[in-house]
C-alpha positions as CSV (number, residue, x, y, z in Angstrom):
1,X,-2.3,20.5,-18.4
2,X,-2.5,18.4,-15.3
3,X,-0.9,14.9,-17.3
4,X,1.9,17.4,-18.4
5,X,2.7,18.0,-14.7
6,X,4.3,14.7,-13.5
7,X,5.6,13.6,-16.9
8,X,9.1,14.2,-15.5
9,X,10.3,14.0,-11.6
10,X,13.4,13.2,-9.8
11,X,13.6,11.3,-6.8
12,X,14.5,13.1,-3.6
13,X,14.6,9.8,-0.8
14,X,16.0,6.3,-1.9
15,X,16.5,3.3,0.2
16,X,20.7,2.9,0.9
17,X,21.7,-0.9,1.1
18,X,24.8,0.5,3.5
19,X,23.0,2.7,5.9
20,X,19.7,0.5,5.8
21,X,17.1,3.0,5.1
22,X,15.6,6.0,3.1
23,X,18.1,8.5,2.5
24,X,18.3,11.7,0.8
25,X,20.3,11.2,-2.4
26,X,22.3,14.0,-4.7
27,X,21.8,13.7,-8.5
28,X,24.4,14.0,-11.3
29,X,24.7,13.7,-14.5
30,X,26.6,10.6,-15.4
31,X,26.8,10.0,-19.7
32,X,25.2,12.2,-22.2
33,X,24.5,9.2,-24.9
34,X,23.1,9.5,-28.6
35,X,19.5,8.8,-26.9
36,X,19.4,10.8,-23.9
37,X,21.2,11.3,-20.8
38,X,22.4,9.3,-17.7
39,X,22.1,10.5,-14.5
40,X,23.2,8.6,-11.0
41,X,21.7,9.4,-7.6
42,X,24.4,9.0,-4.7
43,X,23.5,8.0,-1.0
44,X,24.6,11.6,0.8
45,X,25.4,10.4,4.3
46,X,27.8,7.8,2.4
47,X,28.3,8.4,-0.7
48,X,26.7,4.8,-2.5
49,X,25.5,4.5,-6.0
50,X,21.2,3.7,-5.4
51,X,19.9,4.3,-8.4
52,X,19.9,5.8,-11.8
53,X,17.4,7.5,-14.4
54,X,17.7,8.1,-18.2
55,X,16.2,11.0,-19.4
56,X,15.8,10.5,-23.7
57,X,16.0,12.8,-26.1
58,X,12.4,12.6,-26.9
59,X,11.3,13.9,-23.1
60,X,14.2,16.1,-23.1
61,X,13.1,18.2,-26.2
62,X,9.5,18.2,-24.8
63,X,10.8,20.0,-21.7
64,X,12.9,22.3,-23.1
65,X,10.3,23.5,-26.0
66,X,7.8,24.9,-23.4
């Protein structure tokens, strides 16, 4: 049960190249593709693209089917 717990997570912080430092950042879903999702996580003090994820199908459908 405890591997099941981190097989997913979604960052909270992430370092901002314009403010210079760890920032808390909004996620959203940017694509839905043919293998998973997109999503982009934006600076929220000023509004920068730092980072993405893609969540797949595969990990998707294990989420959803507990």
């Amino acid at each position: 049960m405890a591997k099941e717990q981190f097989r997913d997570f979604d960052a909270t912080q992430l370092y901002c190249p314009v403010c210079r430092k760890a920032v808390p950042v909004r996620k959203r879903l940017l694509l839905v593709l043919s293998e998973g999702e997109k999503y982009d996580y934006t600076c929220i003090v000023c509004g920068t693209s730092v980072g993405d994820k893609t969540v797949t199908r595969a990990d998707s459908h294990r989420i959803l089917s507990r």
